[in-house]
N, CA, C and O atoms as a CHARMM CRD file, in Angstrom:
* protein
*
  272
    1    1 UNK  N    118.20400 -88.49900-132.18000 PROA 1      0.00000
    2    1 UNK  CA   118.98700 -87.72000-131.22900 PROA 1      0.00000
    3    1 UNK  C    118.17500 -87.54500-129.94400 PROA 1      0.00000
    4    1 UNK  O    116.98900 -87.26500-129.76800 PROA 1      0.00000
    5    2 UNK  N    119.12200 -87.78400-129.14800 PROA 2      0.00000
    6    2 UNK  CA   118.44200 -87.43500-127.71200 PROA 2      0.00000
    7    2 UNK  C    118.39200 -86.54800-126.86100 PROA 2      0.00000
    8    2 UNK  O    119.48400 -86.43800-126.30300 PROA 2      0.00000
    9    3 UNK  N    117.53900 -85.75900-126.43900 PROA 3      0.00000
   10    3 UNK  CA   117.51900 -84.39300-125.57000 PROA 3      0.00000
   11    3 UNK  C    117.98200 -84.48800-124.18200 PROA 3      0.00000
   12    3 UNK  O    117.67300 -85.35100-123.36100 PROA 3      0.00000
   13    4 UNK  N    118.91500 -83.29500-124.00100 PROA 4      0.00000
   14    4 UNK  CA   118.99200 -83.72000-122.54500 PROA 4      0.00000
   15    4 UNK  C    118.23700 -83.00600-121.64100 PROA 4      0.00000
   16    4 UNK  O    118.00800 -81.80200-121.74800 PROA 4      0.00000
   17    5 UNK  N    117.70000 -83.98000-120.42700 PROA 5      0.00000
   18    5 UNK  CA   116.43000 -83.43800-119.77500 PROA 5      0.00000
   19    5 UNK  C    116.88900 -83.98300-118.42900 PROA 5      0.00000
   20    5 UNK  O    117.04700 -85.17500-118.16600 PROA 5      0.00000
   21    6 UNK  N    117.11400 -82.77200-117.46800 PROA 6      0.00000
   22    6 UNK  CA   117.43300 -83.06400-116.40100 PROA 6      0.00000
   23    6 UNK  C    115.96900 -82.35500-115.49300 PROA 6      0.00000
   24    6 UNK  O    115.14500 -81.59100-115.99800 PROA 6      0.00000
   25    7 UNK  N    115.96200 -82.91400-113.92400 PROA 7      0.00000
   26    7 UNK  CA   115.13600 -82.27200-112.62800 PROA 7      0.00000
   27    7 UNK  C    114.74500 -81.41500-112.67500 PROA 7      0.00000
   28    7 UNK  O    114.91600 -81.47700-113.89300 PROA 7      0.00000
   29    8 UNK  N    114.12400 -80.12100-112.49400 PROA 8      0.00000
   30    8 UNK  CA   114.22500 -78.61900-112.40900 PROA 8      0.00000
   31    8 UNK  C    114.12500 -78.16000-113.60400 PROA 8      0.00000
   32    8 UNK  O    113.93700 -76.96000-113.80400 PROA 8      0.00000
   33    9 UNK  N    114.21400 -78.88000-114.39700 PROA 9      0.00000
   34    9 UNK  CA   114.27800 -78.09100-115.99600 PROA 9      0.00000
   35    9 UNK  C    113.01200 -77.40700-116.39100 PROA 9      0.00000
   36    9 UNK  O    112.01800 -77.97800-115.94000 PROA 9      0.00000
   37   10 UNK  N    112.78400 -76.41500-117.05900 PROA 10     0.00000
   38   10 UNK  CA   111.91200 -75.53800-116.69800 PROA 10     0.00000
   39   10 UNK  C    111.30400 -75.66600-118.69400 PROA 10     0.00000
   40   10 UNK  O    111.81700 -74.80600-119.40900 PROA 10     0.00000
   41   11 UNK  N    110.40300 -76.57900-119.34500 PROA 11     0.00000
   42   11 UNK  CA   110.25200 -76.84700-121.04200 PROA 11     0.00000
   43   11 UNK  C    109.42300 -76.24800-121.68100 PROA 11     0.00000
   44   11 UNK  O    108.49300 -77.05300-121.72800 PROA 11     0.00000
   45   12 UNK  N    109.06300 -75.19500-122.32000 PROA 12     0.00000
   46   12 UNK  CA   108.11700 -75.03900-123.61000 PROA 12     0.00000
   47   12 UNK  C    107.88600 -76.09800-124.00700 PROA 12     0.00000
   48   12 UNK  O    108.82700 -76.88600-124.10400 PROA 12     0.00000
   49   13 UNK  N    106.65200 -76.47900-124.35400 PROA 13     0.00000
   50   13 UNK  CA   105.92500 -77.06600-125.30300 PROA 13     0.00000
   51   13 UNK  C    105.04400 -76.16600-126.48400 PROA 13     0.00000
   52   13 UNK  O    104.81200 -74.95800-126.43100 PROA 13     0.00000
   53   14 UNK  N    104.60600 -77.17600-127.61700 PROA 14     0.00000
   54   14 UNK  CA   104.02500 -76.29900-128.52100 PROA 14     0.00000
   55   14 UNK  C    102.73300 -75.57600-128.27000 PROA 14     0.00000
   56   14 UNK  O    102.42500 -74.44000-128.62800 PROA 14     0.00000
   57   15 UNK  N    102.12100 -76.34700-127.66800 PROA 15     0.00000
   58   15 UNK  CA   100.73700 -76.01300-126.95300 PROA 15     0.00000
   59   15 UNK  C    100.74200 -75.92900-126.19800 PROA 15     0.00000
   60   15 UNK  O    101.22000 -76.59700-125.28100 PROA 15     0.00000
   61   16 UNK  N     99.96300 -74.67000-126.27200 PROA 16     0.00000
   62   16 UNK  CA    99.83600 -73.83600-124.47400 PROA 16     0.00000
   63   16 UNK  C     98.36600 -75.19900-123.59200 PROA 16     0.00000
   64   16 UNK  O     97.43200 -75.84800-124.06200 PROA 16     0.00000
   65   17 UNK  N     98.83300 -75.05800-122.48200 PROA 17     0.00000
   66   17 UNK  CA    97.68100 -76.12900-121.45100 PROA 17     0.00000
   67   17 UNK  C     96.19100 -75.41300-121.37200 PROA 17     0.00000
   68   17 UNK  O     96.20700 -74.44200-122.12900 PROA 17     0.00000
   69   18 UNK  N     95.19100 -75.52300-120.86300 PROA 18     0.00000
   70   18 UNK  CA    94.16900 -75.09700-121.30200 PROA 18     0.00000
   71   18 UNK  C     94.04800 -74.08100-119.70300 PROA 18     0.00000
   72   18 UNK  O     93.03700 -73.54300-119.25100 PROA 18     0.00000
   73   19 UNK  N     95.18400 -74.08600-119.23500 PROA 19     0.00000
   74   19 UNK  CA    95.09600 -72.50100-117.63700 PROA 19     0.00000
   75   19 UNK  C     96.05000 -71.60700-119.36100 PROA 19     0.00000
   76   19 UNK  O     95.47100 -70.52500-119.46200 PROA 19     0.00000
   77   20 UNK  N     96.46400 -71.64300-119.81000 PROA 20     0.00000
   78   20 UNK  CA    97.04300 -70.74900-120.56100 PROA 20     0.00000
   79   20 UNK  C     98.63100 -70.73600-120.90900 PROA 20     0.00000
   80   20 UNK  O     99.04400 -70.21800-121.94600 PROA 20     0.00000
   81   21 UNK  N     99.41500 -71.29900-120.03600 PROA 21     0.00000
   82   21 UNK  CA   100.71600 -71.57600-119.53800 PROA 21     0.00000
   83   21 UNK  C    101.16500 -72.91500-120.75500 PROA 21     0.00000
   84   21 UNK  O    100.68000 -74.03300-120.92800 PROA 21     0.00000
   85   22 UNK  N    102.16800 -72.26500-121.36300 PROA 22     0.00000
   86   22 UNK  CA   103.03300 -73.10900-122.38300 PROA 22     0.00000
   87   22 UNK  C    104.42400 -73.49500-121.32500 PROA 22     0.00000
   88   22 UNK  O    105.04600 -74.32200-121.99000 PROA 22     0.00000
   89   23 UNK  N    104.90800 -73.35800-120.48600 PROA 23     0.00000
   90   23 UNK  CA   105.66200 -73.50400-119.53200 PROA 23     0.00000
   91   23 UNK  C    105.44700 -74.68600-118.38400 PROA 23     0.00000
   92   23 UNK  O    104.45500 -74.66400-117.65400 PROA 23     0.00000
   93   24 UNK  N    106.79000 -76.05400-118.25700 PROA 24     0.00000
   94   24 UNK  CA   106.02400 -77.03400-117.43800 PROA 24     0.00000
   95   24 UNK  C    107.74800 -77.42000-117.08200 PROA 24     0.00000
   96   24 UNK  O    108.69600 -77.31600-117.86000 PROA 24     0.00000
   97   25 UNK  N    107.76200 -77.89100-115.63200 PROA 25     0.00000
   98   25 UNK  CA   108.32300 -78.33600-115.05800 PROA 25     0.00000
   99   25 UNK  C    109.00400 -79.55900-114.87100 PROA 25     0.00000
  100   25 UNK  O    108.35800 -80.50700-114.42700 PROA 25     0.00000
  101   26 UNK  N    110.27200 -79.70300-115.15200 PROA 26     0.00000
  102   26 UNK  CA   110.42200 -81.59700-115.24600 PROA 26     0.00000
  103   26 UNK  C    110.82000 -81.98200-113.41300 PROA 26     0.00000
  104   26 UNK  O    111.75000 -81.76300-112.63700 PROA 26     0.00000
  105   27 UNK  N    109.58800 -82.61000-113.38400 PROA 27     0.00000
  106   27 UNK  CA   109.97300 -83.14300-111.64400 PROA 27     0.00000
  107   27 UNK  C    110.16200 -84.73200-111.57000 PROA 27     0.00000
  108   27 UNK  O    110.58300 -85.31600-110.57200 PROA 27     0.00000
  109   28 UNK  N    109.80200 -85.32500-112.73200 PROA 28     0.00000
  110   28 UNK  CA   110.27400 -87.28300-112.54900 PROA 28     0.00000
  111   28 UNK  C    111.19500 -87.72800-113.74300 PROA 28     0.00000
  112   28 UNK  O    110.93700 -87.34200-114.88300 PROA 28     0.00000
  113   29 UNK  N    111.99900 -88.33700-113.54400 PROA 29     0.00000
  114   29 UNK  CA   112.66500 -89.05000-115.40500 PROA 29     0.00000
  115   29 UNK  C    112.79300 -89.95600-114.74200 PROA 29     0.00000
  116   29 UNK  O    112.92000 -90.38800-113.59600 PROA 29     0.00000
  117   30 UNK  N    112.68800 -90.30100-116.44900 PROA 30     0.00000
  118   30 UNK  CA   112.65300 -92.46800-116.19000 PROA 30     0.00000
  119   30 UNK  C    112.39100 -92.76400-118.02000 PROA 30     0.00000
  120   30 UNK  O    112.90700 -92.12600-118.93800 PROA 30     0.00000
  121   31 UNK  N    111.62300 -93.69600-118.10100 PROA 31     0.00000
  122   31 UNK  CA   111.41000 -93.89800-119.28800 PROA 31     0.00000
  123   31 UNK  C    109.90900 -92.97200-119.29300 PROA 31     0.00000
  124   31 UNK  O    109.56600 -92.59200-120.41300 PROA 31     0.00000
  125   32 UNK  N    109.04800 -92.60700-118.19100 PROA 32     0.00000
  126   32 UNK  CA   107.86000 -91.28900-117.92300 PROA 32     0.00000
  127   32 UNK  C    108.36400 -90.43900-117.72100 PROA 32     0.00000
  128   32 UNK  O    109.04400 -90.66700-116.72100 PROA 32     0.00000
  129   33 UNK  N    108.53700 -89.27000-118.11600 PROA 33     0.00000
  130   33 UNK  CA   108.62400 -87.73400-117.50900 PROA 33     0.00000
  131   33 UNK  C    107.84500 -87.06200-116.81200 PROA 33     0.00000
  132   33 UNK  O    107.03000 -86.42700-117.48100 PROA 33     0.00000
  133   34 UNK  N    107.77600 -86.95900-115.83500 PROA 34     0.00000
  134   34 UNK  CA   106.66700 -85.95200-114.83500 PROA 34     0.00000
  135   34 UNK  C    106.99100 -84.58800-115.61100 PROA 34     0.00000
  136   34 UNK  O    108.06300 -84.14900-116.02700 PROA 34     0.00000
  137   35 UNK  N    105.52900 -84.00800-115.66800 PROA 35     0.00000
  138   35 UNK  CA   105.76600 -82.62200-115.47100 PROA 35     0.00000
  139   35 UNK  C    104.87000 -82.04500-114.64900 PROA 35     0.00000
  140   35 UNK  O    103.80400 -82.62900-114.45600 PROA 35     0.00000
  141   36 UNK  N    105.14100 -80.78300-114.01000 PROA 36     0.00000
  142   36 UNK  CA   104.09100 -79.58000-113.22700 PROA 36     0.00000
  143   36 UNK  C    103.95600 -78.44000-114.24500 PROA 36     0.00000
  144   36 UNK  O    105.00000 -78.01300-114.73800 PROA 36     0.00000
  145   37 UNK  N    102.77300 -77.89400-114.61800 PROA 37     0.00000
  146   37 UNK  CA   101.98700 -76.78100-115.12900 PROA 37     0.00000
  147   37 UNK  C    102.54700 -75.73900-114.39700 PROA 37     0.00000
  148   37 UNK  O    102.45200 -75.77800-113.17100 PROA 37     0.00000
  149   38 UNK  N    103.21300 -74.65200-115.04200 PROA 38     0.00000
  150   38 UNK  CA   103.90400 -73.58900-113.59000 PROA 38     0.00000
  151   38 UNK  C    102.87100 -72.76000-113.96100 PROA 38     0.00000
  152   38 UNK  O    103.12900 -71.59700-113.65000 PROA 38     0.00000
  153   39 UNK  N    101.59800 -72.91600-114.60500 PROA 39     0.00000
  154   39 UNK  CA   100.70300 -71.88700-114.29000 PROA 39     0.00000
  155   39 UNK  C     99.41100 -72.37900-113.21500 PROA 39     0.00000
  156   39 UNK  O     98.77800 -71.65200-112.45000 PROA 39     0.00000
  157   40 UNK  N     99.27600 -73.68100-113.41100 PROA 40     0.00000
  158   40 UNK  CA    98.26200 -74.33500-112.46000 PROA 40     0.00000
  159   40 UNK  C     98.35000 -75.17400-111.44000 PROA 40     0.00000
  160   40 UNK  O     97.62200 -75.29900-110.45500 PROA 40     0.00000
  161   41 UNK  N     99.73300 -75.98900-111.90800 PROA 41     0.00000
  162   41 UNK  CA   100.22500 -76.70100-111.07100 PROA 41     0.00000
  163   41 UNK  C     99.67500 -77.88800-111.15000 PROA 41     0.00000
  164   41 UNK  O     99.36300 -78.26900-110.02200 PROA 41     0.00000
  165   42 UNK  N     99.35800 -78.80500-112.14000 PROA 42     0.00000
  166   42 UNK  CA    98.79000 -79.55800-112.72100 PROA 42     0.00000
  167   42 UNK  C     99.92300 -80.66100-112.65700 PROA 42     0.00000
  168   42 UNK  O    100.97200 -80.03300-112.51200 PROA 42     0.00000
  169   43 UNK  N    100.14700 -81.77300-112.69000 PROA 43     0.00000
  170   43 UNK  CA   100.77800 -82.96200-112.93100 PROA 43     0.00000
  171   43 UNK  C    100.18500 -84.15100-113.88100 PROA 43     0.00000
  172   43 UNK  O     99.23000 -84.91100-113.71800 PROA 43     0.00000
  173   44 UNK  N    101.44600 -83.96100-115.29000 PROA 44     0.00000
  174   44 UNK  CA   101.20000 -84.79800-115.70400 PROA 44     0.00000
  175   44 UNK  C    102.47200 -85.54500-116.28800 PROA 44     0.00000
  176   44 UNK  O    103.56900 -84.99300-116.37700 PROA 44     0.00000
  177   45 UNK  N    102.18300 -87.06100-116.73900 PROA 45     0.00000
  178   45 UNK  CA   103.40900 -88.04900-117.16300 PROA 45     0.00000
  179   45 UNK  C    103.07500 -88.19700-118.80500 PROA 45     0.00000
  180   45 UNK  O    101.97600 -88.39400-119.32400 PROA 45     0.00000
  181   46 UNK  N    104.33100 -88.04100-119.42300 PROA 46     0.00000
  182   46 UNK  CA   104.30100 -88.05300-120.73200 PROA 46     0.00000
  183   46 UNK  C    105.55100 -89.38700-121.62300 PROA 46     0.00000
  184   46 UNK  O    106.74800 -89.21800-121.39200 PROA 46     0.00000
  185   47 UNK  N    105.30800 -90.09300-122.17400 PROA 47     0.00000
  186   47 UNK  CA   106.72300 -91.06400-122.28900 PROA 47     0.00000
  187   47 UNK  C    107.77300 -90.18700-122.73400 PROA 47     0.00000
  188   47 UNK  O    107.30200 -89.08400-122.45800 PROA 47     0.00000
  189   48 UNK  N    108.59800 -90.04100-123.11200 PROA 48     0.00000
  190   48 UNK  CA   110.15900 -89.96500-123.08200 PROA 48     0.00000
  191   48 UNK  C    109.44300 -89.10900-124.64300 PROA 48     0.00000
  192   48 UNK  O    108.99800 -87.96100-124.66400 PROA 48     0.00000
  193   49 UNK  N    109.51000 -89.97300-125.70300 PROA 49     0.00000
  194   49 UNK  CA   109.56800 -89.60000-126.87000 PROA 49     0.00000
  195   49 UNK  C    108.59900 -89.01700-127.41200 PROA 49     0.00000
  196   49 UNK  O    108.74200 -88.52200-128.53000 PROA 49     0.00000
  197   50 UNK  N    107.18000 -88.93700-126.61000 PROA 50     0.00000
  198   50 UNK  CA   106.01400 -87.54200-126.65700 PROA 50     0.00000
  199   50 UNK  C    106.52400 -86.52200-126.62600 PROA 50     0.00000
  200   50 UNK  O    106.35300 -85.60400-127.42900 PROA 50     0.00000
  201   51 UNK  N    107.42500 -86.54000-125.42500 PROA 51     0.00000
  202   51 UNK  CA   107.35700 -84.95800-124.64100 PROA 51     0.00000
  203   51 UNK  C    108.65500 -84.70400-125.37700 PROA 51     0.00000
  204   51 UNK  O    109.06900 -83.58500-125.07200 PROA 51     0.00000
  205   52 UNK  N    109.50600 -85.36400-126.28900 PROA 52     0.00000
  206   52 UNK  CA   110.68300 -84.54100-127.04500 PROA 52     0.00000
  207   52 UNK  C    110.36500 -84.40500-128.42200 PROA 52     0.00000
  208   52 UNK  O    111.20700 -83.88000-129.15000 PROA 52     0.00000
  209   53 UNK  N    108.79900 -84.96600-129.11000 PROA 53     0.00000
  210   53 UNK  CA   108.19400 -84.19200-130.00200 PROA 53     0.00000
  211   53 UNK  C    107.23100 -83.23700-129.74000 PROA 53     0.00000
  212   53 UNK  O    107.05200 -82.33700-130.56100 PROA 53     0.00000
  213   54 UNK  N    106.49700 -83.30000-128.58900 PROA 54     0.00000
  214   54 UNK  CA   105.89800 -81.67300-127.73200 PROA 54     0.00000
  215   54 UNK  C    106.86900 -80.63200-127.54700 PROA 54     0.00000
  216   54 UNK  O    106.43000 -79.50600-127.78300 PROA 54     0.00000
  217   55 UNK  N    108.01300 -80.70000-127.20500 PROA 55     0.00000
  218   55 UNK  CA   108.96300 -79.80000-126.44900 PROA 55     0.00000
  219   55 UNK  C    109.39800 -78.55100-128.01500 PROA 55     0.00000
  220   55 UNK  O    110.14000 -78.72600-128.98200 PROA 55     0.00000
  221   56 UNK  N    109.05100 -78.07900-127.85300 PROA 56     0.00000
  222   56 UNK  CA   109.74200 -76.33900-128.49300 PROA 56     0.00000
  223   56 UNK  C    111.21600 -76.12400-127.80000 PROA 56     0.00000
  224   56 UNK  O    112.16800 -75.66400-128.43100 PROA 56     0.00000
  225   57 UNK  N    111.26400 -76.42000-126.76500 PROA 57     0.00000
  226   57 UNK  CA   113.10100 -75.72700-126.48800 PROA 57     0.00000
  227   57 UNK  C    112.80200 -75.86500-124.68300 PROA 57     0.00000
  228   57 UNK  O    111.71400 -76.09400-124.15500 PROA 57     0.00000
  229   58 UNK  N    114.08100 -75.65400-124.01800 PROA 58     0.00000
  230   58 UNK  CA   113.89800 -75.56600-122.67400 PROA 58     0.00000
  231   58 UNK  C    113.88300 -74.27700-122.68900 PROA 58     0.00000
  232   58 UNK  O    114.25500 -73.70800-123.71500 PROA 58     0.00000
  233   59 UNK  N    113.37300 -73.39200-121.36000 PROA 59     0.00000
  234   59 UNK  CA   113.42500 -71.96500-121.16800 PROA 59     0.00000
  235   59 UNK  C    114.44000 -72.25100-119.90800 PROA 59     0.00000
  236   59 UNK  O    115.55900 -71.78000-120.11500 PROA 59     0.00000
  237   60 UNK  N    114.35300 -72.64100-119.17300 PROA 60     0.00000
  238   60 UNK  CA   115.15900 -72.47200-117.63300 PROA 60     0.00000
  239   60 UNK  C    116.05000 -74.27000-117.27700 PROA 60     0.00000
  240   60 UNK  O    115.43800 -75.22600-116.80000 PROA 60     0.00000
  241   61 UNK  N    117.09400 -74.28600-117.54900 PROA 61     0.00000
  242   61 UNK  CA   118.02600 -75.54700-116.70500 PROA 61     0.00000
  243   61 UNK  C    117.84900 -75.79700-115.08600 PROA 61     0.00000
  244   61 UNK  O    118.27400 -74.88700-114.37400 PROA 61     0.00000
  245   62 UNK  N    117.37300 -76.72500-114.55700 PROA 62     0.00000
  246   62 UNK  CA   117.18000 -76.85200-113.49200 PROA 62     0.00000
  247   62 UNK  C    117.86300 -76.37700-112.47200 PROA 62     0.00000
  248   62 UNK  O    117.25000 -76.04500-111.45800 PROA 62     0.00000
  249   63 UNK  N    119.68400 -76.21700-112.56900 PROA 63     0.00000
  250   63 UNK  CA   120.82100 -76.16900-111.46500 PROA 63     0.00000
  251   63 UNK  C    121.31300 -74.91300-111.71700 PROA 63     0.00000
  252   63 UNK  O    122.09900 -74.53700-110.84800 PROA 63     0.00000
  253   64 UNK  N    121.08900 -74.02000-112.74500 PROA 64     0.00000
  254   64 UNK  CA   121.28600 -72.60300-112.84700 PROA 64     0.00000
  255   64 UNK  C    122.22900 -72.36300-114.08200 PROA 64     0.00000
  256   64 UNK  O    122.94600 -71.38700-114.30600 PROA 64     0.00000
  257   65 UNK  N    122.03900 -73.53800-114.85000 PROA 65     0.00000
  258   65 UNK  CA   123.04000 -74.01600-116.10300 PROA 65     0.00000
  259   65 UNK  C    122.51200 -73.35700-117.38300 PROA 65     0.00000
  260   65 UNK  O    121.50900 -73.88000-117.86700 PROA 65     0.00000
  261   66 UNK  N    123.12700 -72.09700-118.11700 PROA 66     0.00000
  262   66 UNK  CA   122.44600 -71.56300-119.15900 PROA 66     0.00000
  263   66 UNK  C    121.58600 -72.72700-120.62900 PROA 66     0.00000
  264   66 UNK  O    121.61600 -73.78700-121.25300 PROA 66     0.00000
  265   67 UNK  N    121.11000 -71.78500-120.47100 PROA 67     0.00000
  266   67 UNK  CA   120.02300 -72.60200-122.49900 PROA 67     0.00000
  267   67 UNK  C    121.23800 -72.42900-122.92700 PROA 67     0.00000
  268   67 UNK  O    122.07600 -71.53300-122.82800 PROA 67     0.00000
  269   68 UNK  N    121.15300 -73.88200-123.62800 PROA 68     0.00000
  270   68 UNK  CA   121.56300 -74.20800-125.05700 PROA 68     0.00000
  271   68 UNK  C    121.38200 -73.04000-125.95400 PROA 68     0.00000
  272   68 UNK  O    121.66500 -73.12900-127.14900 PROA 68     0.00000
């Protein structure tokens, strides 16, 4: 099954980043996902199917579209 992961989307992961922040930003899709650290502001690319066995749940929809 496939997650849907749009721009702006705001993802939990299971592990918190080492600034402290379990919270990261989706700013690229493709078959890489960009993300930004919203505690450090860090950028990093994860493939597609890492970051939807990292991901715990979205917290925030990019366009103002409630959680699932």
């Amino acid at each position: 099954m496939v997650i849907e992961i749009n721009l702006g989307d705001i993802v939990k992961l299971k592990k918190k980043h080492p600034c402290g922040s379990y919270e990261w930003e989706v700013v690229r899709l493709g078959a890489d996902i960009g993300l930004k650290c919203t505690g450090c502001q860090r950028r990093v690319m994860l493939p597609r199917s890492v970051l939807e066995r990292r991901m715990k749940g979205a917290v925030k929809r990019g366009s103002g579209r409630p959680v699932d």
